[in-house]
DRENSEVO-633756 format. One line per 3 residues: number of its first residue (from 0); for each residue x, y, z of C-alpha. Coordinates in Angstrom, 3 decimals, decimal comma, padded with zeros to 6 digits, always signed. Example, Ala and Ser with C-alpha at 12.3 -4.5 7.8 and 13.67 -1.06 7.14 Angstrom:
<pts>
0 = +012,300 -004,500 +007,800 | +013,670 -001,060 +007,140;
</pts>
This chain:
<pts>
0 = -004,722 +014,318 +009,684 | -003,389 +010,916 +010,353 | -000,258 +010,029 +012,853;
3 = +000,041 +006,360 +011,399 | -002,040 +003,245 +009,796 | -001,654 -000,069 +011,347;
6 = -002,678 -003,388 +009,197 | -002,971 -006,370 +010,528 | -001,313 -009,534 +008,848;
9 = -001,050 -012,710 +009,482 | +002,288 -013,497 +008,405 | +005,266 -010,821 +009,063;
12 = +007,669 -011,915 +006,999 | +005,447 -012,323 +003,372 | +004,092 -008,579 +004,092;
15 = +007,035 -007,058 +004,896 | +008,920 -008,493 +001,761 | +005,307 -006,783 +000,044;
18 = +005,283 -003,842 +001,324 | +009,067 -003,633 +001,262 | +009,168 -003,939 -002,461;
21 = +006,023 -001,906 -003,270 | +007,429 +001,213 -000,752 | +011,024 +000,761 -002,528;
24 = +009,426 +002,221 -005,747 | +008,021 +005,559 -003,910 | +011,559 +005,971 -002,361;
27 = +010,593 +004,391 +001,270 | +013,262 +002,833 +003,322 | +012,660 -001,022 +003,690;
30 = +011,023 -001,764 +007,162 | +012,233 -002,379 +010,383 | +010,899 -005,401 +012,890;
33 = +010,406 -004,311 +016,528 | +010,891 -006,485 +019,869 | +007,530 -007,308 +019,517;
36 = +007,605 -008,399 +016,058 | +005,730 -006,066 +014,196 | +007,046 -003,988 +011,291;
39 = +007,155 -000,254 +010,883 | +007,734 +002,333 +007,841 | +008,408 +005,504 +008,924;
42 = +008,178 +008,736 +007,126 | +008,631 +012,596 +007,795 | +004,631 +012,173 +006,942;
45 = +003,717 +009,264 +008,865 | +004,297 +005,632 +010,111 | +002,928 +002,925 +008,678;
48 = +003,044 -000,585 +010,126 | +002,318 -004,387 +010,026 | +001,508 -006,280 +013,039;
51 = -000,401 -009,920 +013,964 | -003,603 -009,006 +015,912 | -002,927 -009,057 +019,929;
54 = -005,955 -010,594 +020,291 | -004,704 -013,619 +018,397 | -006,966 -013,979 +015,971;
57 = -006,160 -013,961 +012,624 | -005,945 -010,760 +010,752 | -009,027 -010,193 +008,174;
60 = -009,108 -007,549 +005,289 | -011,486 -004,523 +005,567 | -014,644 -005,088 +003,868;
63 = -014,611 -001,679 +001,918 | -011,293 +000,048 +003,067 | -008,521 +001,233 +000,935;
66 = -005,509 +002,742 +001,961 | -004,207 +005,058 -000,746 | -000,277 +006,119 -001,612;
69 = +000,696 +009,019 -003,595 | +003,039 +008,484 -006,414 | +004,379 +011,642 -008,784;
72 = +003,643 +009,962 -011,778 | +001,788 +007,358 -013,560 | +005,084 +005,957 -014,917;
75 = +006,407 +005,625 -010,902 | +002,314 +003,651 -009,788 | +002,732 +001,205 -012,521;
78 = +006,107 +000,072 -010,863 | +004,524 +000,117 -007,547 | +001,839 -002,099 -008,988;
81 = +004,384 -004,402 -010,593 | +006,278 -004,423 -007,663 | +003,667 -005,570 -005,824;
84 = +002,428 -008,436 -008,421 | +005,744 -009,499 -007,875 | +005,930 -009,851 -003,800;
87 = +002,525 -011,612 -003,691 | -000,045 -009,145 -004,367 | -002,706 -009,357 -006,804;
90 = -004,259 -006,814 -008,843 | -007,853 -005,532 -008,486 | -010,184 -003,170 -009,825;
93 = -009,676 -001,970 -013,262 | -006,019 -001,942 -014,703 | -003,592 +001,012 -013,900;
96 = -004,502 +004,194 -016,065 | -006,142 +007,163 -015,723 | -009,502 +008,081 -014,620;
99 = -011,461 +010,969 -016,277 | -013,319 +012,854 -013,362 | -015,056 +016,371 -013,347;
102 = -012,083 +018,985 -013,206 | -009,264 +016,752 -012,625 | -007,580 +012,976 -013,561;
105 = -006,954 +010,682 -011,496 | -004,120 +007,843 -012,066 | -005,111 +004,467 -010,137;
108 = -003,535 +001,578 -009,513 | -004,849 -001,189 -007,052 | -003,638 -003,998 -005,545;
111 = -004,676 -006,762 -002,804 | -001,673 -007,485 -000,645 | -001,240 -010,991 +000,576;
114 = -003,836 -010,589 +003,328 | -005,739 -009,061 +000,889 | -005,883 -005,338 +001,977;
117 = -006,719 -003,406 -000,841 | -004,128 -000,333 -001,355 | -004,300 +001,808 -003,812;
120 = -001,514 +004,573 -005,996 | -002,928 +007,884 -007,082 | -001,683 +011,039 -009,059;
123 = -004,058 +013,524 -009,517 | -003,658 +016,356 -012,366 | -006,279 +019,253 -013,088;
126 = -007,425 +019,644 -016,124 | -006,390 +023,113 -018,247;
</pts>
């Protein structure tokens, strides 16, 4: 469905070293900077990148946006999340776990990254 998310940021450098640690733990390649400064992750799934607005303004968070990441296992979204704790993020939301839902779990683990996006890590299982 998607082709690639952009975020806006307003400093390059502190969300690339972010999102460059968080990615590392779901086995992403660290980003690379373009001639025009912005910073791209690209996947056999999609593209992901980091610019500063071109309108130069600053960059704002989305009031009520997420941006969600698979992982394969609880055990591999508490790394992300620690990952990102470490490179500037902060945690929001409940704590990582699981989430009991009707016919299926859900692991979740959110963070704020330093422009205070909120992202999120989900597993879900089906219940037997």
């Amino acid at each position: 469905m998607f082709s690639h998310i952009m975020l806006g940021t307003n400093d390059i450098a502190r969300s690339k070293k972010f999102y460059d640690a968080t990615f590392a733990e779901l086995g992403i390649k660290e980003g690379v900077i373009d001639e025009k400064g912005r910073c791209f992750y690209i996947t056999d799934t999609g593209i992901f990148s980091l610019t500063k607005p071109i309108n130069g303004e600053a960059a704002t968070a989305g009031n009520g946006s997420t941006i969600g990441f698979n992982v394969t296992s609880a055990e591999q979204g508490d790394k992300w999340h620690a990952a990102g704790i470490a490179n500037g993020g902060t945690s929001c939301e409940n704590p990582p776990g699981i989430r009991k839902n009707n016919g299926f779990d859900l692991y979740l683990a959110y963070l704020r990254d330093p422009d205070g996006n909120k992202i999120c890590a989900l597993k879900r299982t089906m219940h037997k």
